[in-house]
Backbone as CSV, one residue per row, in Angstrom:
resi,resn,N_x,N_y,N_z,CA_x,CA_y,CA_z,C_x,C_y,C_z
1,UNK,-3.412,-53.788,23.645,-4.381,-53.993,22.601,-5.587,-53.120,22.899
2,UNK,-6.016,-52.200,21.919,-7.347,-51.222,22.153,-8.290,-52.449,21.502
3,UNK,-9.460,-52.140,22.220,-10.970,-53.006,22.030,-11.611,-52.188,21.514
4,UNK,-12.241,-53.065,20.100,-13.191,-52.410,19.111,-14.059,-51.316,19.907
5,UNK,-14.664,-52.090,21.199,-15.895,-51.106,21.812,-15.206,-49.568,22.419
6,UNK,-14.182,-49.516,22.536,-13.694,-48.305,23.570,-13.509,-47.184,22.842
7,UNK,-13.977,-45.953,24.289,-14.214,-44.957,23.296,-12.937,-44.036,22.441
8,UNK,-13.071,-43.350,21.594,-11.895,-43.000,20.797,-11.766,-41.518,21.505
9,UNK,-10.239,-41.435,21.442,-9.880,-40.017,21.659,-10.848,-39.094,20.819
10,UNK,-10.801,-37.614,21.146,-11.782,-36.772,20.109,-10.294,-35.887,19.962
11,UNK,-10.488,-35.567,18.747,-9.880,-34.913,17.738,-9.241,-33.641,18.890
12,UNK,-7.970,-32.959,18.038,-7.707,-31.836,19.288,-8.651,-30.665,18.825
13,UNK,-8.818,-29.871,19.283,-9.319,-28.586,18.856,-8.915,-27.382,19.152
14,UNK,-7.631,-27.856,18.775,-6.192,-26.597,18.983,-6.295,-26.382,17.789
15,UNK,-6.105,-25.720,17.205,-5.918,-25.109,15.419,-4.094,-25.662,15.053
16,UNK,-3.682,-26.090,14.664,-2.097,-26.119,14.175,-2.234,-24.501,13.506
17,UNK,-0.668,-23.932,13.775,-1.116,-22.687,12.445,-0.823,-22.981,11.450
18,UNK,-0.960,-22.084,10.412,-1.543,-22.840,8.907,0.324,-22.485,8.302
19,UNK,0.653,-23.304,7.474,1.999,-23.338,6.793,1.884,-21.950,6.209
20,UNK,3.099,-21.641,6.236,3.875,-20.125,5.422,3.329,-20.287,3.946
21,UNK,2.778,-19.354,3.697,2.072,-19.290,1.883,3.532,-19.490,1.399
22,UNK,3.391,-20.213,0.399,4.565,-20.820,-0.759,4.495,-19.817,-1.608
23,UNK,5.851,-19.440,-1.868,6.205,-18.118,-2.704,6.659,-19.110,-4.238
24,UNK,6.287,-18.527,-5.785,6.728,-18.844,-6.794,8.065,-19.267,-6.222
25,UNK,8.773,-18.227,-6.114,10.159,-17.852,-6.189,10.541,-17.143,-4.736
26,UNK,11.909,-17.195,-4.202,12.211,-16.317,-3.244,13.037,-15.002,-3.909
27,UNK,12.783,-14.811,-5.805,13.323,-13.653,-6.079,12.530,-12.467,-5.836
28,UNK,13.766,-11.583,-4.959,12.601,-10.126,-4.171,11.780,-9.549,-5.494
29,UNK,12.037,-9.695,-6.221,11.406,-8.876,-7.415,9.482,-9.715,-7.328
30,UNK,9.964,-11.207,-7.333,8.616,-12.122,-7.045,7.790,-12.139,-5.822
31,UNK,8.711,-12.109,-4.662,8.031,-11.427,-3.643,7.431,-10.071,-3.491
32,UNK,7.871,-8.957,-3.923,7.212,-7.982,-4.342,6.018,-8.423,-4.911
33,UNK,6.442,-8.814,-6.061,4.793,-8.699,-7.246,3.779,-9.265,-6.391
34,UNK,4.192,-10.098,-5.607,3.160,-11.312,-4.871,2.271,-10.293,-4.179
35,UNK,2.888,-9.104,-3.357,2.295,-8.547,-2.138,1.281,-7.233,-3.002
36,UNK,2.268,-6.830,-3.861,1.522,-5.618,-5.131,1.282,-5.417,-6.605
37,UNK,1.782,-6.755,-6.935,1.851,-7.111,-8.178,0.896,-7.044,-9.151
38,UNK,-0.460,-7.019,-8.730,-1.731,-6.514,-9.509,-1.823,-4.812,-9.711
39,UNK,-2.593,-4.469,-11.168,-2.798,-3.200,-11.404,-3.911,-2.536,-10.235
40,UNK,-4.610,-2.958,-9.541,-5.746,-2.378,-8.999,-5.046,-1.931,-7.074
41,UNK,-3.965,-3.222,-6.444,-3.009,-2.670,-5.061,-2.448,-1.441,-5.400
42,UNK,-1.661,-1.449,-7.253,-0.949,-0.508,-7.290,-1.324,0.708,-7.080
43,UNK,-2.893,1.268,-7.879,-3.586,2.228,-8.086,-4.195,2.214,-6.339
44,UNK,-4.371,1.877,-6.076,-5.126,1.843,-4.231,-3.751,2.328,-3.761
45,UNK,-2.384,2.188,-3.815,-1.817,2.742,-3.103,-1.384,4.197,-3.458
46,UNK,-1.069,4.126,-5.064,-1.301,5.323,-5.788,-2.571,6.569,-5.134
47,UNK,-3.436,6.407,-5.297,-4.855,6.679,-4.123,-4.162,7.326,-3.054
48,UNK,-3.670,6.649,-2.190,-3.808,6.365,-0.744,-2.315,7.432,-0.470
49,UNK,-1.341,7.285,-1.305,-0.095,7.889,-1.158,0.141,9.731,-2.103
50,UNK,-0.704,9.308,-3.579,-0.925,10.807,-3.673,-1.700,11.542,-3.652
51,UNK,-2.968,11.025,-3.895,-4.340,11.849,-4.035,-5.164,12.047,-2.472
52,UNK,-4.536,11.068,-1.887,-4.962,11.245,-0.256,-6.568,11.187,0.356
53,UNK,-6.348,10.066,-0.596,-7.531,8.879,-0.522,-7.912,8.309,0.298
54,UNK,-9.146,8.260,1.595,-8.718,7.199,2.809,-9.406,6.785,3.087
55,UNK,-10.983,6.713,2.270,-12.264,6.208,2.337,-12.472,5.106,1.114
56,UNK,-13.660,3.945,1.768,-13.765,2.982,0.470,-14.384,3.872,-0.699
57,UNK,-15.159,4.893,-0.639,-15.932,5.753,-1.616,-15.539,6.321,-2.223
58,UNK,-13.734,6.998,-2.064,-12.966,7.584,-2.658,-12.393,6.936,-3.712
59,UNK,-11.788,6.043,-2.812,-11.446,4.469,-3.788,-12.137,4.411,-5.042
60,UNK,-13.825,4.372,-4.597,-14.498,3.750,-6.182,-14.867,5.165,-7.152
61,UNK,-14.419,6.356,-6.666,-14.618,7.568,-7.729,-13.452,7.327,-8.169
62,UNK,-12.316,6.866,-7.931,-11.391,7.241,-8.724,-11.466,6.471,-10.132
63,UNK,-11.120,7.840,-11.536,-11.508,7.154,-13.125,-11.129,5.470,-13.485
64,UNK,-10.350,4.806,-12.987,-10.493,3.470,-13.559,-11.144,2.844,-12.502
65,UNK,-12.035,2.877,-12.245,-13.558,2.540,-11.937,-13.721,1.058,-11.253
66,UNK,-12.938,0.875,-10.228,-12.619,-0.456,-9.903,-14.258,-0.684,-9.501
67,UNK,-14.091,-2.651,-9.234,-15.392,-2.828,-9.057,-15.847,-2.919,-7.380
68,UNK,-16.685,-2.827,-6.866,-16.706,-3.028,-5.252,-16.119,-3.900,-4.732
69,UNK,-16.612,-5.154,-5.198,-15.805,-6.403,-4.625,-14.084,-6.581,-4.985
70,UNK,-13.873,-6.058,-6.066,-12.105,-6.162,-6.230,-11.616,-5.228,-5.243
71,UNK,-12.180,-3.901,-5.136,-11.916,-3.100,-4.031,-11.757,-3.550,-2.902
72,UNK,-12.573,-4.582,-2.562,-12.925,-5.234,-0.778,-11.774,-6.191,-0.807
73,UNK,-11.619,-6.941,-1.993,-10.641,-7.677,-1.857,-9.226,-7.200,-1.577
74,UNK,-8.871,-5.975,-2.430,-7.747,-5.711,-2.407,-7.488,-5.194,-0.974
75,UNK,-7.934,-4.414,-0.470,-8.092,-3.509,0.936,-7.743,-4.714,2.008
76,UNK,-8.345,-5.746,1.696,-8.402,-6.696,2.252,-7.161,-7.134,2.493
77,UNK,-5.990,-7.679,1.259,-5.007,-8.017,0.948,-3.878,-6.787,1.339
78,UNK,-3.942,-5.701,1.088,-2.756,-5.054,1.268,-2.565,-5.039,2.644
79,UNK,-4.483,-5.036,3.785,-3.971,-4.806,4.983,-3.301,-6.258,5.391
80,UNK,-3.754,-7.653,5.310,-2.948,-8.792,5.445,-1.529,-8.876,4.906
81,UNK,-1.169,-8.258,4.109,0.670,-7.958,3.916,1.148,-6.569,4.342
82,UNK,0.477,-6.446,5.402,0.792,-4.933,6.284,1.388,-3.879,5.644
83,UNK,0.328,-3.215,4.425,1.101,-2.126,4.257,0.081,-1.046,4.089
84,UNK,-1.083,-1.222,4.490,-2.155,-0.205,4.778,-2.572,-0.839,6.226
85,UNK,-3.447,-0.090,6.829,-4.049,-0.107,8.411,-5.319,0.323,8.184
86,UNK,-6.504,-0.364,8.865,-7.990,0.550,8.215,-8.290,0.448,10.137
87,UNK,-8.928,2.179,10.085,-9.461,2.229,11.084,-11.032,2.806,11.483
88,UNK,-11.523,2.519,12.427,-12.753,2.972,12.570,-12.979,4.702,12.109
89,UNK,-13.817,4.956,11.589,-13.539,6.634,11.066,-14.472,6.999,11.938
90,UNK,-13.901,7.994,13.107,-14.696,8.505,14.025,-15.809,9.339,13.836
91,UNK,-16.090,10.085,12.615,-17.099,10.657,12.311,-18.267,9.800,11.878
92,UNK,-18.056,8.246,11.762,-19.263,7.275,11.207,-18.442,6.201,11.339
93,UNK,-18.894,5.399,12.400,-18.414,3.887,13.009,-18.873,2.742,11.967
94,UNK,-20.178,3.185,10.902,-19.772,2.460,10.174,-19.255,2.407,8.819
95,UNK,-18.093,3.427,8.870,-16.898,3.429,7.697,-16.019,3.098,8.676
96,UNK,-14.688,3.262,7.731,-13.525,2.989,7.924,-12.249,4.079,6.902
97,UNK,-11.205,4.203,7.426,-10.531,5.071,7.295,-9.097,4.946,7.003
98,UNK,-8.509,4.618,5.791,-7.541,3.560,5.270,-6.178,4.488,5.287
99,UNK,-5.171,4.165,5.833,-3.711,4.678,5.395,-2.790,4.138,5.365
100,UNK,-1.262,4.039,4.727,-0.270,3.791,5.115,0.121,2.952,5.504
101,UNK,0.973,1.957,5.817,1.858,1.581,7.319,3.244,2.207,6.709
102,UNK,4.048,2.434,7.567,5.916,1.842,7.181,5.980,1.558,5.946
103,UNK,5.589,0.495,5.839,5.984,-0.803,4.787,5.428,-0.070,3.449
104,UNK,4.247,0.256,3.601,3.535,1.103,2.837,4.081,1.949,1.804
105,UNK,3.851,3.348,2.592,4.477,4.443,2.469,5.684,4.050,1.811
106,UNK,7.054,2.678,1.827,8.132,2.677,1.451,8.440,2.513,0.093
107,UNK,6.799,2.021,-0.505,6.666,1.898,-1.898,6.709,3.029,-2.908
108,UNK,7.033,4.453,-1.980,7.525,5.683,-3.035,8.733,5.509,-4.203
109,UNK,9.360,4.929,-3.808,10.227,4.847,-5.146,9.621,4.271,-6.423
110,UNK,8.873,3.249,-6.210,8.917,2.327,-6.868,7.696,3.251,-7.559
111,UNK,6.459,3.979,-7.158,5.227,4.808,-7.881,6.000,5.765,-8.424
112,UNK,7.269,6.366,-8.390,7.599,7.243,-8.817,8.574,6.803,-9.690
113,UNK,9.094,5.831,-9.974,9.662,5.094,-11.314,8.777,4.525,-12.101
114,UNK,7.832,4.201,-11.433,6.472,3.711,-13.027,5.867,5.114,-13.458
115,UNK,5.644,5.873,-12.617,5.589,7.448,-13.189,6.167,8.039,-14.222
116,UNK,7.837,8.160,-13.961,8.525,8.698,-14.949,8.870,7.538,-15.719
117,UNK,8.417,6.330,-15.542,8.855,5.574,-16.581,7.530,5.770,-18.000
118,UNK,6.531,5.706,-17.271,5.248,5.611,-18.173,5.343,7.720,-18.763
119,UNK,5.894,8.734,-18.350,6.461,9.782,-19.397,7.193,9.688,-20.260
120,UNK,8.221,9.220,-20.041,9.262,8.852,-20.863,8.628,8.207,-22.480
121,UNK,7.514,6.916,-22.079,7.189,6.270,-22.921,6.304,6.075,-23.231
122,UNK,5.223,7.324,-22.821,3.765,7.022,-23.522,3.321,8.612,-23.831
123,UNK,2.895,8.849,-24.540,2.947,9.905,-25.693,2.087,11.363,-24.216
124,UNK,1.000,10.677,-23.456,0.410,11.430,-23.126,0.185,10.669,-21.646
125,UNK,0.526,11.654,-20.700,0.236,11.121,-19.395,-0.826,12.425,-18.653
126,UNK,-1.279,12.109,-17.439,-2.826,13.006,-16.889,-1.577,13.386,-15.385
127,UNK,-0.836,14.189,-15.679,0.336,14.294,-14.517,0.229,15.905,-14.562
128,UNK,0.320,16.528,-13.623,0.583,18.368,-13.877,1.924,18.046,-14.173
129,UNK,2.173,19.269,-15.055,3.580,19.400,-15.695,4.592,19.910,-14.260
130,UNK,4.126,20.719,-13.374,4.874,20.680,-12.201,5.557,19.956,-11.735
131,UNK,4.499,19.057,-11.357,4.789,17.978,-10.584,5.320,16.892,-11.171
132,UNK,5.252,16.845,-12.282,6.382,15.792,-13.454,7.391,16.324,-13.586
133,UNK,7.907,17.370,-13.199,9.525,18.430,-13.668,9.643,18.252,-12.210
134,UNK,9.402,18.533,-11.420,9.632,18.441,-9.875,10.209,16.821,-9.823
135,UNK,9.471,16.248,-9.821,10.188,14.511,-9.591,11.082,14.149,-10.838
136,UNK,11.058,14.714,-11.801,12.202,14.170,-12.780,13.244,15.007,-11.824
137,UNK,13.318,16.356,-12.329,14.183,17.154,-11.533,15.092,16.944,-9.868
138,UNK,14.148,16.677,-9.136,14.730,15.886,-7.875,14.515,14.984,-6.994
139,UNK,14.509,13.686,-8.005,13.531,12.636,-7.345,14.034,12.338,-6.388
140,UNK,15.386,12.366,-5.807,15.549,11.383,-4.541,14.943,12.367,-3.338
141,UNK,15.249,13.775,-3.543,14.234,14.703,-2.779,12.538,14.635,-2.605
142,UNK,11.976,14.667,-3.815,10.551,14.350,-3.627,10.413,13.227,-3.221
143,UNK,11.032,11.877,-3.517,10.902,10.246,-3.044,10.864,10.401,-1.328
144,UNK,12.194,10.812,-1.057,12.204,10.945,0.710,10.633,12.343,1.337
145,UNK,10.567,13.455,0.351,9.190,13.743,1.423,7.656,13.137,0.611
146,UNK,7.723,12.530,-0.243,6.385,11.444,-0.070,6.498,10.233,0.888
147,UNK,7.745,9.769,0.933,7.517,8.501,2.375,7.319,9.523,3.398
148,UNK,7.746,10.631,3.602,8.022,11.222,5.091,6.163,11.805,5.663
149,UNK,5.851,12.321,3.782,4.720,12.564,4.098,3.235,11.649,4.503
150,UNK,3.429,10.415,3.778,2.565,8.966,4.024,2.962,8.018,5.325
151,UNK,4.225,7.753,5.643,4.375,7.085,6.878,3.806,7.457,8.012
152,UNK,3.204,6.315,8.486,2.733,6.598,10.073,3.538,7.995,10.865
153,UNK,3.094,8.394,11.721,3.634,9.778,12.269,4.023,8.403,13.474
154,UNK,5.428,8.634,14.254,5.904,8.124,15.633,6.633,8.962,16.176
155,UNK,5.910,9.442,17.508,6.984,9.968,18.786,7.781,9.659,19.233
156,UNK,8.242,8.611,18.773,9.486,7.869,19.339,10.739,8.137,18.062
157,UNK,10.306,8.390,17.417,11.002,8.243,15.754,11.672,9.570,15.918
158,UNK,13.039,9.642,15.507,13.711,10.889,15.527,13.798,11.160,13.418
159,UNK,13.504,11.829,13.317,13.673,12.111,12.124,14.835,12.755,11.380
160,UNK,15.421,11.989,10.044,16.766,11.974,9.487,16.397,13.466,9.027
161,UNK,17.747,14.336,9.355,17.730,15.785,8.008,17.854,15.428,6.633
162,UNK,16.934,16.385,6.538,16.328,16.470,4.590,17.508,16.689,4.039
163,UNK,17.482,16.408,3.156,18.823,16.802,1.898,18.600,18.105,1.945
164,UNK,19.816,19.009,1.377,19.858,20.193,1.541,18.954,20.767,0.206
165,UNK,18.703,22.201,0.363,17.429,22.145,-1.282,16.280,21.716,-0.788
166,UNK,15.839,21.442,-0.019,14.358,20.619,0.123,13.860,21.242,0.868
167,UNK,12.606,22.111,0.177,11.391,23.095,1.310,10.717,21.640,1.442
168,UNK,10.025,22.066,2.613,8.930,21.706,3.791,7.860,22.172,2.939
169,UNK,6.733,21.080,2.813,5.852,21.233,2.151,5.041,20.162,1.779
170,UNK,3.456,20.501,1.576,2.476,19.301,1.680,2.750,18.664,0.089
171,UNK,2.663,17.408,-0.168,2.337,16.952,-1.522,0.989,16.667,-2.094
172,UNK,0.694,17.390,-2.975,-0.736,17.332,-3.460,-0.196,17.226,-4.877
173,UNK,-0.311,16.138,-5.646,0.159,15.242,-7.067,-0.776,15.790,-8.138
174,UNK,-2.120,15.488,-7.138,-3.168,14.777,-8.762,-4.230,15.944,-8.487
């Protein structure tokens, strides 16, 4: 029998970790949207993967004019579903210097099917005609050197041969 007067355990002050965020759905299509599913991740990675974007300042020149705080948020969010990395930018400790991960970078297919999907079906797109005949023309070629060109660089990583047809060469889109 515990007595009214005695003193009480104190609470733990271990943290439990916090439950797995509850997904709508476990359809990959829903998991996707979850991690990039807003117009403003998409365009930040758009940014980040063709225009070679890697500052918050770059971020807010670009024409759909995001607002600061959706910016902070998002930056925020893509790096918590690991598919950007922000690092100290050695020329000014207090910026930061945004790119890529893996995971990242793997989202080339998918910018380059809303690409040629949004030609196909909207009267007028802001694309060089090059570079829209180039990825219609050989997308699974341009798809493999935009991941090759955005993924983290690793010394450990042996790198797959290019499809045959495929110069070596920087991607500059926009």
């Amino acid at each position: 029998m515990v007595r009214a007067d005695a003193p009480q355990a104190k609470p733990s002050l271990i943290k439990k970790p916090a439950p797995e965020k509850s997904h709508r759905s476990m359809c990959p299509i829903n998991l996707t949207l979850e991690k990039v599913g807003d117009s403003w991740s998409m365009l930040i990675i758009r940014d980040l993967m063709l225009r070679g974007h890697t500052g918050y300042q770059a971020f807010l020149r670009s024409e759909e004019k995001i607002a600061t705080n959706i910016l902070a948020d998002r930056l925020s969010r893509l790096e918590l579903n690991g598919l950007i990395v922000k690092k100290p930018d050695p020329a000014d400790a207090r910026k930061f210097i945004y790119s890529l991960t893996e995971k990242g970078a793997d989202l080339a297919p998918l910018l380059v099917e809303l690409a040629l999907y949004s030609m196909k079906h909207e009267r007028r797109t802001d694309m060089p005609k090059e570079v829209a005949a180039e990825m219609q023309r050989n997308k699974p070629i341009f798809v493999s050197r935009l991941i090759r060109a955005n993924a983290p660089k690793s010394p450990v990583k042996r790198r797959k041969p290019e499809p045959r047809g495929a110069a070596e060469e920087t991607l500059s889109l926009f």
